[in-house]
MIRO-887377 format. One line per 3 residues: number of its first residue (from 0); for each residue x, y, z of N, C-alpha, C, O, CB. Coordinates in Angstrom, 3 decimals. Glycine has a CB too. Layout:
// MIRO-887377
NUM = X/Y/Z/X/Y/Z/X/Y/Z/X/Y/Z/X/Y/Z ~ ...;
// end
This chain:
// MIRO-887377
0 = -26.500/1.071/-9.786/-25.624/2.215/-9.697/-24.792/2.103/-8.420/-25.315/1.768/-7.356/-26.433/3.534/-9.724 ~ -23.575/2.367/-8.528/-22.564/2.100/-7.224/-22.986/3.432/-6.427/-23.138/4.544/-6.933/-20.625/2.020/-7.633 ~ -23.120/3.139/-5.284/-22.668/4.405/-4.985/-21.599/4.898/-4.157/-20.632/4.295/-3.692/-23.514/4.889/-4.604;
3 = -21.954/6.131/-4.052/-20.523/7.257/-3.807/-19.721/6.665/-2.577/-18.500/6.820/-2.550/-21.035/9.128/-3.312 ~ -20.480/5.880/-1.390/-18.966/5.647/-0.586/-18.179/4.540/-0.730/-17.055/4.395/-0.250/-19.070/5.617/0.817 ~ -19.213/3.219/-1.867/-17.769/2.399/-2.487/-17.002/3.391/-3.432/-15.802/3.460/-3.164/-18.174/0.880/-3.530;
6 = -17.346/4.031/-4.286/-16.523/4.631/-5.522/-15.754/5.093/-4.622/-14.665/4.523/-4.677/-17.118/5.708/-6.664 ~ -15.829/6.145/-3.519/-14.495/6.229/-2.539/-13.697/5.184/-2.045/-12.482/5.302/-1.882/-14.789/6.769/-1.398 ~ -14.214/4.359/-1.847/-13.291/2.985/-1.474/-12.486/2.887/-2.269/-11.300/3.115/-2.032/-13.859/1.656/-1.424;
9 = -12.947/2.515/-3.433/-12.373/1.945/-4.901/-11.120/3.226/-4.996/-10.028/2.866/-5.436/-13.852/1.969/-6.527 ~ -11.291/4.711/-4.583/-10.295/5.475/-4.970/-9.393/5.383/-3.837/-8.202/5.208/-4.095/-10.702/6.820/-5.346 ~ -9.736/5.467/-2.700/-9.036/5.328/-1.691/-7.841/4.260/-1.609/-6.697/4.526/-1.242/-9.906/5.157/-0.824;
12 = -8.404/2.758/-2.097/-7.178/1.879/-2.308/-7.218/1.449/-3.505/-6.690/0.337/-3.486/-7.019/0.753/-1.453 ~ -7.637/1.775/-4.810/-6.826/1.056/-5.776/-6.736/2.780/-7.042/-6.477/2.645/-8.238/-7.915/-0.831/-6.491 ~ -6.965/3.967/-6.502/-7.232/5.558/-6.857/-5.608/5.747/-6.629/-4.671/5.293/-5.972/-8.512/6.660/-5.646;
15 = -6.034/7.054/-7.956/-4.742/8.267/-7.368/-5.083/9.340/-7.720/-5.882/9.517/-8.640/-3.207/8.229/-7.893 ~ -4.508/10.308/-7.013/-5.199/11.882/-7.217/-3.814/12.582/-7.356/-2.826/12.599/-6.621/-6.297/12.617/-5.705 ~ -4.055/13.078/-8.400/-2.635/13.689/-8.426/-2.661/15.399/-9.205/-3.705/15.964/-9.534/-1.562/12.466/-9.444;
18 = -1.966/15.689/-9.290/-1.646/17.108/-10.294/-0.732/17.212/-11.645/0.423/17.541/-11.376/-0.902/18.140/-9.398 ~ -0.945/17.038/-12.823/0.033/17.038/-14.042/0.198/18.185/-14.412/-0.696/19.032/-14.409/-0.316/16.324/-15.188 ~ 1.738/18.435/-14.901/2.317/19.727/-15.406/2.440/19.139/-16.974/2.827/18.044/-17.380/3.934/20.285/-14.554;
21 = 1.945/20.331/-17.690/2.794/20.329/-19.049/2.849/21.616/-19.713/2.036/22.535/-19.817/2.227/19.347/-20.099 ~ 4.088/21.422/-20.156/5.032/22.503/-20.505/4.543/22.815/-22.248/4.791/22.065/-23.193/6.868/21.891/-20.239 ~ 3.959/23.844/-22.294/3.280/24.662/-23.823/3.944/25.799/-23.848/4.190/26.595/-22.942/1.533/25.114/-23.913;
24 = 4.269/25.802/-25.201/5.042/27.461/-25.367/3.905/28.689/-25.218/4.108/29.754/-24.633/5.832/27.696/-27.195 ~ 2.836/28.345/-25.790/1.609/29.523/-25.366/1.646/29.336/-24.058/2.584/30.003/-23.621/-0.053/29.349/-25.941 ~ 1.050/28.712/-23.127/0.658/28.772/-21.835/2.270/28.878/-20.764/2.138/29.325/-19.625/-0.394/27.291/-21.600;
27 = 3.292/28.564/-21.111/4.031/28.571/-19.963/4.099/27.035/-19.427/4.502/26.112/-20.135/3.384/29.591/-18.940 ~ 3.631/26.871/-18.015/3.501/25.813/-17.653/1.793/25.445/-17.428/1.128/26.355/-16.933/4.411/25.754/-16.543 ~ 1.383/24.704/-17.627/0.062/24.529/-17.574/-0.566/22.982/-16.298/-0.081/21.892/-16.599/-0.268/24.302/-19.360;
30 = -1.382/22.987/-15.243/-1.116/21.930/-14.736/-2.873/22.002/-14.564/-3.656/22.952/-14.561/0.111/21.837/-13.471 ~ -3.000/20.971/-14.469/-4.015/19.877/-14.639/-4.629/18.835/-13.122/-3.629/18.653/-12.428/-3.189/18.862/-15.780 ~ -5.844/18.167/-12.468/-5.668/17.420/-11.658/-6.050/15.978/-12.352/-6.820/15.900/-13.308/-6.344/17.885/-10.509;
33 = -5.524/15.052/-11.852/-5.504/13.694/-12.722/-6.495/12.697/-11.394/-6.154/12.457/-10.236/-3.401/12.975/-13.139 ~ -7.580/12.354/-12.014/-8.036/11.060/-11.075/-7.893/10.006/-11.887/-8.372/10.237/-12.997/-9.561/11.033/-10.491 ~ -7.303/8.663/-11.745/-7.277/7.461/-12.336/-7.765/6.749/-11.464/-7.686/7.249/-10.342/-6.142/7.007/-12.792;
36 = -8.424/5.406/-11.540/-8.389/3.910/-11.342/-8.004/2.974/-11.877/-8.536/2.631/-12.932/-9.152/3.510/-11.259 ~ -7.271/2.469/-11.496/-6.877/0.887/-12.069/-7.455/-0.387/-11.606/-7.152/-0.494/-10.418/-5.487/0.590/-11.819 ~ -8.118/-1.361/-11.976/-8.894/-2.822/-11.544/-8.448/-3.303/-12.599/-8.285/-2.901/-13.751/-10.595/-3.027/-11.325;
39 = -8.212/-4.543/-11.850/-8.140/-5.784/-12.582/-9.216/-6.573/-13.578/-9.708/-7.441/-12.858/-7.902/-6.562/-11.650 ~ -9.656/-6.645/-14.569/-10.409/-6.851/-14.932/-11.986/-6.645/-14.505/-12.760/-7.568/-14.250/-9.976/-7.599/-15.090 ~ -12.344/-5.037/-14.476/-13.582/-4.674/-13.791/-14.151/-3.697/-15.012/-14.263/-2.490/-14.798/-13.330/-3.888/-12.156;
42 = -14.520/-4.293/-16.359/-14.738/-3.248/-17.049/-16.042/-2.424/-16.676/-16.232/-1.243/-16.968/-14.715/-3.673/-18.333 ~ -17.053/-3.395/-15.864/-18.449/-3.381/-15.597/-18.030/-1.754/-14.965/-18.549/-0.826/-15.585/-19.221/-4.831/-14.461 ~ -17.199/-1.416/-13.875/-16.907/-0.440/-12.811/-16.233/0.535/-13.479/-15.829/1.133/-12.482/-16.122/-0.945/-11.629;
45 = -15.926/0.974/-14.123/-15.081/1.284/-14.715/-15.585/1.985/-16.097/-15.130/3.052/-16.508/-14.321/0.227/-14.741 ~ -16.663/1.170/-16.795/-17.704/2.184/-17.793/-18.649/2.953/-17.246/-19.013/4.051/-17.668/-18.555/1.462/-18.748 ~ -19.274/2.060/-15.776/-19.982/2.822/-14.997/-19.537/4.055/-14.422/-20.430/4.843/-14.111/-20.319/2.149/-14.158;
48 = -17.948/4.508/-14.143/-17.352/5.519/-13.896/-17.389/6.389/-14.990/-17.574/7.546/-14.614/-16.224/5.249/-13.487 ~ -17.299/6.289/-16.013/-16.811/6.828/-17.238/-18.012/7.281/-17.712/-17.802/8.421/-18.125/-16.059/5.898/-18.184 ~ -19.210/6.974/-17.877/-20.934/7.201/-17.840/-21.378/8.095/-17.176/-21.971/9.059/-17.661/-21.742/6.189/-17.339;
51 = -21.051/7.831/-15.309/-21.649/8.467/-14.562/-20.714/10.375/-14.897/-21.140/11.478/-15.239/-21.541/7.506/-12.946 ~ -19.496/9.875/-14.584/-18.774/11.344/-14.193/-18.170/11.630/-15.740/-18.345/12.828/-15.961/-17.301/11.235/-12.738 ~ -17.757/11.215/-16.479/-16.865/11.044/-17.938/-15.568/10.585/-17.767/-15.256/9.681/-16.992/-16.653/12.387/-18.750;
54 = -14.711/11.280/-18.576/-13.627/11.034/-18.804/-12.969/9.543/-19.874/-13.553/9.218/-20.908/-13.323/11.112/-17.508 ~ -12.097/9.036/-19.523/-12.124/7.843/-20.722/-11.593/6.366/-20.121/-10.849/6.197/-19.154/-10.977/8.327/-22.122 ~ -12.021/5.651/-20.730/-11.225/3.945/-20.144/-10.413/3.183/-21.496/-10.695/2.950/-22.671/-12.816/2.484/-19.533;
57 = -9.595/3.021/-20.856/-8.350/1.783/-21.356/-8.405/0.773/-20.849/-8.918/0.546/-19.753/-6.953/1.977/-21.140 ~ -7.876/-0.007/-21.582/-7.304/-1.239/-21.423/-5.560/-0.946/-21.429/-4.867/-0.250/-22.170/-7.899/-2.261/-22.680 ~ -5.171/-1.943/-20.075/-3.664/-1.933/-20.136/-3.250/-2.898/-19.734/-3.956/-3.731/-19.165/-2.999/-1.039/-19.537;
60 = -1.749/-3.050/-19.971/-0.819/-4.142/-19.463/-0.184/-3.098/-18.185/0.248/-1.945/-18.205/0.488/-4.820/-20.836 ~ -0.384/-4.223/-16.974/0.240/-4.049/-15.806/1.363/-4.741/-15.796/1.203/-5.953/-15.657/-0.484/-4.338/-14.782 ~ 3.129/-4.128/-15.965/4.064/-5.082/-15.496/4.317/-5.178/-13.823/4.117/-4.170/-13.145/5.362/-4.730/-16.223;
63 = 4.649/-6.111/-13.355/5.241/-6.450/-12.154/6.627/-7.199/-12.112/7.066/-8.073/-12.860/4.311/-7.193/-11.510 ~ 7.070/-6.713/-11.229/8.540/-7.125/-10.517/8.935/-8.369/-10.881/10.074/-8.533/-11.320/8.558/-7.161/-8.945 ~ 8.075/-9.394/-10.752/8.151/-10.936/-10.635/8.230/-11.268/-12.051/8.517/-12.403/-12.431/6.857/-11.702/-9.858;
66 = 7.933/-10.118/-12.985/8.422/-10.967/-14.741/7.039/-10.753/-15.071/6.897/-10.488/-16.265/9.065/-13.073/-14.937 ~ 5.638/-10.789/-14.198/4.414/-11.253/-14.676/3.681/-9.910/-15.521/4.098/-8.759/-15.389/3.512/-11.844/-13.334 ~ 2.752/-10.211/-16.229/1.931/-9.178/-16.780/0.847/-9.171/-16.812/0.424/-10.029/-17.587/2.067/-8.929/-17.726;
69 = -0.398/-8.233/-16.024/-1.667/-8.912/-16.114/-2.582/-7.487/-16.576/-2.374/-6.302/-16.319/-2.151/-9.774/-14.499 ~ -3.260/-7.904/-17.068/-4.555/-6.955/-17.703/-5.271/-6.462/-16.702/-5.621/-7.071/-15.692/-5.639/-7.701/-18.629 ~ -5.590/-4.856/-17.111/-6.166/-3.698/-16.249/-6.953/-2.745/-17.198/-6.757/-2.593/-18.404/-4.949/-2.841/-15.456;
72 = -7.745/-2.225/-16.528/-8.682/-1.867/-17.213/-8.555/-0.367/-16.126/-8.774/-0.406/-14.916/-10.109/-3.017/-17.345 ~ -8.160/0.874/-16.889/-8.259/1.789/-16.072/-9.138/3.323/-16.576/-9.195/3.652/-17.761/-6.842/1.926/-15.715 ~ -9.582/3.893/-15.796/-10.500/4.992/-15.954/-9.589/6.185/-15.637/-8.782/6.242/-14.710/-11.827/4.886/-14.994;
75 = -9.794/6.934/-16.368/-9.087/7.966/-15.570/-9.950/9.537/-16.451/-10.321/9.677/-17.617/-6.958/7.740/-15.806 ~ -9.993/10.307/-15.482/-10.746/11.891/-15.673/-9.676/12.895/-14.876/-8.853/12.625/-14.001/-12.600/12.018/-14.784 ~ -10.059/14.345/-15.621/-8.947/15.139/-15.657/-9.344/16.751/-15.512/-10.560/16.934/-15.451/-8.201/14.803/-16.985;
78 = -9.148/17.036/-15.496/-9.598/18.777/-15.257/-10.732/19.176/-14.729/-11.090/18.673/-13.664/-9.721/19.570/-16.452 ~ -11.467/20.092/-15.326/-12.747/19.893/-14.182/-13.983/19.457/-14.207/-15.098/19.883/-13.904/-13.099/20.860/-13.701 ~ -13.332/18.131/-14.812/-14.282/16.686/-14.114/-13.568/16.342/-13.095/-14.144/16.314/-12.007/-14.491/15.196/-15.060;
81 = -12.131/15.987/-13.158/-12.118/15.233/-11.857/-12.168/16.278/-10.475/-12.412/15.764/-9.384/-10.684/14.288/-11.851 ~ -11.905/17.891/-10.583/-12.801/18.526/-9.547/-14.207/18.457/-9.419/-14.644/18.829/-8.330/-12.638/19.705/-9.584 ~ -14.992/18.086/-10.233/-16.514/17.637/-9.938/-16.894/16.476/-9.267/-17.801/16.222/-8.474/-17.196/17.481/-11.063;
84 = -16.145/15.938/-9.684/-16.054/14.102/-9.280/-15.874/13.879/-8.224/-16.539/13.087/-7.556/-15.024/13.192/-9.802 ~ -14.543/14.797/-7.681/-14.008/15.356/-6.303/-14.659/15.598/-4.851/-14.595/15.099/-3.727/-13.631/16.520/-6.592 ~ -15.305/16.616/-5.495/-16.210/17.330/-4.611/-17.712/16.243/-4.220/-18.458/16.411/-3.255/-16.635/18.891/-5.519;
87 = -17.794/15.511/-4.931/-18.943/14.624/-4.366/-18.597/13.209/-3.758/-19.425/12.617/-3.065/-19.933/14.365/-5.500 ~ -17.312/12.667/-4.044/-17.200/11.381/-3.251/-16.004/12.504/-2.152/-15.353/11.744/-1.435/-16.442/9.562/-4.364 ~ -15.676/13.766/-1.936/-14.970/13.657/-0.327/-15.667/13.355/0.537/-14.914/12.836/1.361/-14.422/14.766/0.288;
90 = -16.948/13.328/1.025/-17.124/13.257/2.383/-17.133/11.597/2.227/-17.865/10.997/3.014/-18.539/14.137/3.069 ~ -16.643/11.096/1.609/-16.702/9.300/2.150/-15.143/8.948/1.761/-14.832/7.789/2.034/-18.097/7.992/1.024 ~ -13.922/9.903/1.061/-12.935/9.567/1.457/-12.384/9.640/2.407/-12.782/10.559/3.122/-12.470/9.757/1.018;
93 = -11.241/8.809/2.963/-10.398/8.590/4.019/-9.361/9.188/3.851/-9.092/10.363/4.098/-10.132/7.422/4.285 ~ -8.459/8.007/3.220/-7.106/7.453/2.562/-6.340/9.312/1.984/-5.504/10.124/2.379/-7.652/5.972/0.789 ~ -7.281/9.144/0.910/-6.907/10.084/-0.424/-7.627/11.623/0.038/-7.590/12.507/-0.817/-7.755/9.327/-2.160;
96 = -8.153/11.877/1.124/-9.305/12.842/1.533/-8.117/14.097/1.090/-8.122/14.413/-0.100/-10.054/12.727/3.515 ~ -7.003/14.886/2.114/-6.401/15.367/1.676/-6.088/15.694/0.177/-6.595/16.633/-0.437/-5.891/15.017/2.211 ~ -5.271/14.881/-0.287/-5.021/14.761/-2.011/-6.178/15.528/-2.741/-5.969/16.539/-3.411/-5.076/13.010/-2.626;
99 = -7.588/14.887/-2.532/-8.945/15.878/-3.186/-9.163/17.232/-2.632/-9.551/18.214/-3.266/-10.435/15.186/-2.911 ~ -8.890/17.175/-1.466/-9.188/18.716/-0.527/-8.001/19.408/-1.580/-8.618/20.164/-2.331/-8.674/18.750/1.762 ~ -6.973/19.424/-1.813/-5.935/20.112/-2.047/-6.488/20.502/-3.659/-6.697/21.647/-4.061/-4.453/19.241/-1.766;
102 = -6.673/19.140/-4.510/-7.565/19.291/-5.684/-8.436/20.537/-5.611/-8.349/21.659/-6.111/-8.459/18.068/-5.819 ~ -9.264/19.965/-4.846/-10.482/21.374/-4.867/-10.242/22.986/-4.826/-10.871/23.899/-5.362/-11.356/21.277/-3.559 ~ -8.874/22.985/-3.825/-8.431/24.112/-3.683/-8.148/24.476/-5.071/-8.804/25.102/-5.904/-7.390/24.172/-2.760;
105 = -6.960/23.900/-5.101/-6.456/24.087/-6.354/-7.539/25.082/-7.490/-7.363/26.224/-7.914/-6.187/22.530/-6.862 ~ -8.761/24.032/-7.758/-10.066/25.190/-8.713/-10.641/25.856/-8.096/-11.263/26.662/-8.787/-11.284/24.699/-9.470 ~ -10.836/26.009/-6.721/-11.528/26.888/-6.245/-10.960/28.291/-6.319/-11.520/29.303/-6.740/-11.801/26.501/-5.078;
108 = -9.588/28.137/-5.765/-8.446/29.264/-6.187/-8.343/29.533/-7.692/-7.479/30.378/-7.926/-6.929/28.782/-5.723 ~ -8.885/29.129/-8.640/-8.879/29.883/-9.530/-9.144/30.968/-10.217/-10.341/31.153/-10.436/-8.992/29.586/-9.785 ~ -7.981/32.189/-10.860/-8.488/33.229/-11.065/-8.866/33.316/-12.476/-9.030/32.264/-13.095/-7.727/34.146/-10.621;
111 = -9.052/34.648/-13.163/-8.626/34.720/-14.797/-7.546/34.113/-15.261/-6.541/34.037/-14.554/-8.370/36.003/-15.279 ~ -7.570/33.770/-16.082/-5.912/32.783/-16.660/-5.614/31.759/-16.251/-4.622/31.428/-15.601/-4.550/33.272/-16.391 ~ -6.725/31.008/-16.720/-6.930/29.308/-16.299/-5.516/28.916/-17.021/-4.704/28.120/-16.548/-8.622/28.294/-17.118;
114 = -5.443/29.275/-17.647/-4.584/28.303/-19.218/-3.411/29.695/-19.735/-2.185/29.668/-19.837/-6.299/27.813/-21.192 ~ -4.348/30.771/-19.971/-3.296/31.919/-20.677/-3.576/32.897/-19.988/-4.584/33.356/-19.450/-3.411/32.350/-22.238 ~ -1.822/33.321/-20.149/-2.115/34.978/-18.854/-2.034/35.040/-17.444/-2.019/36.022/-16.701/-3.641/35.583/-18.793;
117 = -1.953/33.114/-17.050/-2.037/33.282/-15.268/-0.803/33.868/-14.670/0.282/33.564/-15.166/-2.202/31.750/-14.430 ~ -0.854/34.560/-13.802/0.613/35.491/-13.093/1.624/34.211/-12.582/1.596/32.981/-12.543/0.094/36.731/-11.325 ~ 2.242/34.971/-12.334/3.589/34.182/-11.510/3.193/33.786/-10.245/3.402/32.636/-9.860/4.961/35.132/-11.233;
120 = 2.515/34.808/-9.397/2.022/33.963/-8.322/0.815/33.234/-8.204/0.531/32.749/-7.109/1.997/34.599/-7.390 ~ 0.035/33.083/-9.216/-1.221/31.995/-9.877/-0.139/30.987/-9.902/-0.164/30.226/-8.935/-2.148/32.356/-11.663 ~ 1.066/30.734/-10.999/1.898/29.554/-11.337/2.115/29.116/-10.284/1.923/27.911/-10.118/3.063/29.673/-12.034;
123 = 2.565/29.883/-9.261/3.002/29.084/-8.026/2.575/28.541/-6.862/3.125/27.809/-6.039/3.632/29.528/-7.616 ~ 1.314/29.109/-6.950/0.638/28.874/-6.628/-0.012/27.601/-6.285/-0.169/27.170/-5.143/0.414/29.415/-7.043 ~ -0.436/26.947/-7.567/-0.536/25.927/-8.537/0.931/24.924/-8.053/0.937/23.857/-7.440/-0.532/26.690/-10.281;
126 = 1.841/25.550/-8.469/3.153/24.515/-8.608/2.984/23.965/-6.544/3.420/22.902/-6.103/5.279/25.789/-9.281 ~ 2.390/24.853/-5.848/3.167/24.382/-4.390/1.673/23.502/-3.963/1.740/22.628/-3.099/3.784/26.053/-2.984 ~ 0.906/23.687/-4.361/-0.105/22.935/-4.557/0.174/21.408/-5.306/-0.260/20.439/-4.684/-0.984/23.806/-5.286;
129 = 0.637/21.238/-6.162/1.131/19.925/-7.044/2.263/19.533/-6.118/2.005/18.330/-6.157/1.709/20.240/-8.798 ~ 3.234/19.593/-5.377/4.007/18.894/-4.948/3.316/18.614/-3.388/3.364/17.410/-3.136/5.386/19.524/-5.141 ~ 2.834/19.232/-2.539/2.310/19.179/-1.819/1.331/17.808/-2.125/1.236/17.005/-1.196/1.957/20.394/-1.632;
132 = 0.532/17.487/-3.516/-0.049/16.378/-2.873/0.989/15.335/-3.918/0.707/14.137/-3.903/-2.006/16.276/-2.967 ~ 1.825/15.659/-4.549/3.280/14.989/-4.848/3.720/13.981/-3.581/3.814/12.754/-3.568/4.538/16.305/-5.022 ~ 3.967/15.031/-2.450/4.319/14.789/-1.313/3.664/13.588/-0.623/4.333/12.631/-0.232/4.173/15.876/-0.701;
135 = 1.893/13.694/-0.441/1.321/12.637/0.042/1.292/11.412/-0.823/1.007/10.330/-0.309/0.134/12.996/0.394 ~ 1.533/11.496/-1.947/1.375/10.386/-2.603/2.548/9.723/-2.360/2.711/8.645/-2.931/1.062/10.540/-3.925 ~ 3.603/10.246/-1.455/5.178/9.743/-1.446/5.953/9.786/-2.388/6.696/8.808/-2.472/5.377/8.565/-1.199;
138 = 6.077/10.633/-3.212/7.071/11.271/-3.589/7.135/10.808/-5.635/7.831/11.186/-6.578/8.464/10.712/-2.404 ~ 5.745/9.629/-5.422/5.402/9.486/-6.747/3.926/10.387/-7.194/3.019/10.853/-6.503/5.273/7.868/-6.955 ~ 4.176/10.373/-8.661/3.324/11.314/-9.797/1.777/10.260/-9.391/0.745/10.833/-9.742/4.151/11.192/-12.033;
141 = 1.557/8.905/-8.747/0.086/8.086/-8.803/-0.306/7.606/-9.963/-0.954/6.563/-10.047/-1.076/8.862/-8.433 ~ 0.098/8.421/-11.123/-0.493/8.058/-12.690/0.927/7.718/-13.803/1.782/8.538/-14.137/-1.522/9.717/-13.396 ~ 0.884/7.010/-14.005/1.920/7.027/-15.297/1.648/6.637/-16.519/0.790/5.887/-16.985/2.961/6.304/-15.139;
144 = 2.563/7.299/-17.005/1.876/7.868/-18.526/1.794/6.381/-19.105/2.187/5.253/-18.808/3.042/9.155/-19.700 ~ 0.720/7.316/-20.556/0.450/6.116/-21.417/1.676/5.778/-22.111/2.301/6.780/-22.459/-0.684/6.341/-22.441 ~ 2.276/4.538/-22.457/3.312/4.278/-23.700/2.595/4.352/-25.369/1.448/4.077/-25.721/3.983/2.565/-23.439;
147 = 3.562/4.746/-26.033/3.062/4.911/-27.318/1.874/3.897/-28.176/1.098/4.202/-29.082/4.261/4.915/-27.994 ~ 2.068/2.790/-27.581/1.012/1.699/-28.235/0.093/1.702/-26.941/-0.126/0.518/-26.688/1.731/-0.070/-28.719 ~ -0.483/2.440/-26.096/-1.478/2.731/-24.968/-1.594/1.782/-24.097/-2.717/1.422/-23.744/-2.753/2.981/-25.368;
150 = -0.346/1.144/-23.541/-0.411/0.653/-22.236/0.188/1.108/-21.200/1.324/1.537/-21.399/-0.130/-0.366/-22.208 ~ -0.243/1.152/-20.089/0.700/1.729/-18.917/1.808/0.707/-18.658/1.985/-0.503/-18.797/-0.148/1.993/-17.457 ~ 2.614/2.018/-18.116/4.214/0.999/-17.362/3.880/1.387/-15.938/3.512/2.491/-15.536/6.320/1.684/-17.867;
153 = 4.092/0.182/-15.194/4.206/0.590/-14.378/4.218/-0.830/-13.400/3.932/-1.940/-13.848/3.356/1.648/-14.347 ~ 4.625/-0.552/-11.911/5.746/-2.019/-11.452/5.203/-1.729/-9.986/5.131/-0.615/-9.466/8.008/-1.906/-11.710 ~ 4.813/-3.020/-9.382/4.595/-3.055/-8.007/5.638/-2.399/-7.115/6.844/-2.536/-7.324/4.452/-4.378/-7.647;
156 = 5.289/-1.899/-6.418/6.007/-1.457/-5.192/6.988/-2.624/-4.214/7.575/-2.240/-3.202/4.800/-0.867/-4.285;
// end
């Protein structure tokens, strides 16, 4: 069993913690916290994530800059798993420590109207919270979406 201060490692540099919005005609705007990992061929780490805390694993194509394409295997958990998940590897994050603190807030501040009914200042709550760790991530979302045949896009820095 890994434990909790590599799995922080592992999120710290190859992790992203982020916040997703999506737009439902019942709910308004609805937002979400997103933990992913991406490794290079680590399915071993990666089911063991998916076991221990849940959530689900893919297989993807990584493009890069240089033309190349290489296989990734990524985990990723979402609502409140990845605030559960959260709350037990912060005290061994660094990097990403913020990003989860803000996470946590995020559910801890939660009132009635998780999903339906939350006020305007719940929404915004929420919304200044999501750019805020928008912000630390530099100005990118950390996760990008799946493409229709379930591989990620996405391009070295």
């Amino acid at each position: 069993m890994l434990p909790l201060e590599y799995i922080a490692g592992l999120i710290d540099g190859e992790g992203c913690i982020t916040i997703h919005t999506r737009n439902d005609r019942a709910v308004s705007v609805e937002h979400y916290p997103v933990v992913c990992l991406t490794l290079g061929k680590a399915k071993n780490i990666v089911t063991e994530l998916k076991e221990r805390f849940g959530g689900s694993v893919r297989v993807a194509y990584k493009f890069h800059k240089n033309g190349k394409t290489s296989i990734v295997d990524v985990w990723k958990i979402s609502s409140r798993k990845a605030y559960a998940f959260l709350k037990q590897i912060l005290p061994y994050l660094q990097i990403k420590r913020r990003q989860a603190e803000l996470v946590i807030e995020f559910y801890d501040g939660f009132k009635a109207g998780y999903r339906y009914g939350a006020s305007l200042d719940e929404i915004k709550r929420r919304e200044r919270i999501r750019r805020l760790i928008h912000k630390l991530n530099g100005g990118k979302s950390g996760f990008k979406p799946w493409n229709p045949n379930g591989t990620i896009w996405s391009f070295d820095d």
